[in-house]
C-alpha angles and dihedrals in degrees: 000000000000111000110224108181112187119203145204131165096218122020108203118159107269137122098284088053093052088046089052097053091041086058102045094048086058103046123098138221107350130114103238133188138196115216126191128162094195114094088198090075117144097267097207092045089056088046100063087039083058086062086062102025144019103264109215136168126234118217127158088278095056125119139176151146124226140145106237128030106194105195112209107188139074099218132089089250088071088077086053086104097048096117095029098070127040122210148165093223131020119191132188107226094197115206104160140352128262133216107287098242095048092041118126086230094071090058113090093214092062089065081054108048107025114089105180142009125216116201117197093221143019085248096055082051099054087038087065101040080065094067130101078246105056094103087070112044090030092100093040104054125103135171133241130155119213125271106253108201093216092174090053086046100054099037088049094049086054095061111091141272141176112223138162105243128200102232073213108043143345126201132179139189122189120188138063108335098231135131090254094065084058110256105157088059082057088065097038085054088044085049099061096035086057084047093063091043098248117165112233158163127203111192118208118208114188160047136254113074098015109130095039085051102053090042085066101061091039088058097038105012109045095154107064093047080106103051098052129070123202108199093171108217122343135203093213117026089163096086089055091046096047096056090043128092095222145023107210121204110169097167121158091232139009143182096188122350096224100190092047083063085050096048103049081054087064086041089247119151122236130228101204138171114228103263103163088251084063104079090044080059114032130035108219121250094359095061104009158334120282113193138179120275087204119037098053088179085069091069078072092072087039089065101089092049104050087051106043106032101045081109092057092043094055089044088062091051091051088102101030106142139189138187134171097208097111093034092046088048091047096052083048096057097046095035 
């Protein structure tokens, strides 16, 4: 049985982490581990890896032998295990990308020992055959999109849940509560919407910087203190985003939106900013709203729409469909 081992030097609970256990849970016969070497890991996300893989982590004194190393993360810290686990194939599975000065890519090691790169969309991929380091991953790069569990989705998003809805409008945003995921469009967005006196609720689904955020608004944007719920992390998002109108992800940059996959599966519309993955994931105004990342004032002109035509943009998800098959079979061949 053929040893994978996936690592990661910090698990917190994002999307790469959710990709990640969405992809190990799927996977057959083959003996998988999950490697860290940062004892702040998120405790309860090791711990449902551990139903899937043996969980291990990974100090100076570590050794082992496997046969494929996957490498999911952007940064140099990634290679810190170079020495500490022996393997026939090593491949970089990329989810985001890192600050520049921090990437995989400006380590000299990472063009040696890295066979193969998996991007999780064509975009991602275009995105690095425009880097000064394309000449030498060009050959290297493949592209897989993430497994997306739509019966666990869907069975999750039908347990209950008690919420306080907007009889108007009803927005949520699932993911770390930071200002690169674009939160201060959110209250731009909130802003306007309070502006033309529409009633509504934004869920926010997620850690990080939670409390500084929400002191924020509680210090400059005290109207609107009503209008936003923090529920911190949850297990299961899916039962909020189901009973919502839209799922907002207003990020400055993405690779694969992961939970607009998982939206359009509950026939949920997406509010997106126009990241260059958006418009590989979201047609705009039939399944969704594409704005501007840049001129904030434009969500203004967008108003109308987001209000009046959330039922059109549900018809056209009606018959959104999703299957693994041909992710599951290309893991397969270059594991």
């Amino acid at each position: 049985m053929k040893k994978i081992m996936f690592f990661r030097p910090m698990f917190y609970i994002g999307g790469t982490e959710i990709a990640i256990l969405s992809l190990v849970r799927n996977l057959k016969d083959y003996e998988i581990y999950i490697g860290y070497t940062d004892k702040t890991s998120n405790k309860e996300l090791l711990e449902k890896y551990a139903k899937y893989a043996k969980v291990v982590f990974i100090d100076e004194n570590y050794k082992q032998n496997i046969d494929t190393l996957v490498l999911c993360s952007p940064y140099k810290t990634a290679l810190e295990i170079n020495d500490r686990v022996k393997r026939d194939k090593t491949i970089l599975w990329f989810h985001h990308f890192g600050n520049r000065e921090d990437s995989i890519f400006c380590d000299d090691l990472f063009f040696d020992v890295v066979d193969e790169v998996v991007a999780v969309s064509e975009t991602c991929k275009k995105i690095m055959l425009k880097q000064d380091y394309a000449s030498k991953i060009k050959n290297k790069i493949k592209v897989i999109y993430n497994i997306i569990d739509v019966k666990d989705i869907i069975e999750k998003s039908n347990e209950p849940v008690d919420l306080e809805l907007s009889d108007e409008l009803n927005i949520v945003s699932v993911g770390r509560v930071c200002y690169e995921k674009g939160f201060e469009r959110q209250l731009m967005l909130a802003k306007l919407l309070k502006k033309h006196n529409i009633n509504f609720k934004w869920y926010i689904i997620g850690g990080n910087y939670y409390e500084h955020i929400e002191k924020e608004i509680r210090d400059k944007y005290e109207e609107l203190k009503e209008n936003f719920v923090f529920t911190g992390f949850l297990d299961n998002p899916y039962n909020i985003i189901k009973k919502c109108d839209y799922l907002a992800l207003l990020s400055d940059n993405e690779t694969w939106g992961l939970v607009l996959t998982e939206a359009k599966a509950l026939g949920v519309p997406c509010i997106v900013t126009d990241f260059e993955v958006a418009y590989e994931q979201i047609l705009d105004n039939k399944t969704g709203i594409i704005l501007s990342r840049d001129n904030i004032q434009s969500y203004e002109d967008k108003i109308d729409l987001i209000v009046n035509n959330k039922q059109i943009y549900k018809d056209n998800l009606k018959d959104f469909t999703w299957s693994n098959d041909k992710t599951l079979k290309r893991w397969a061949k270059i594991l």
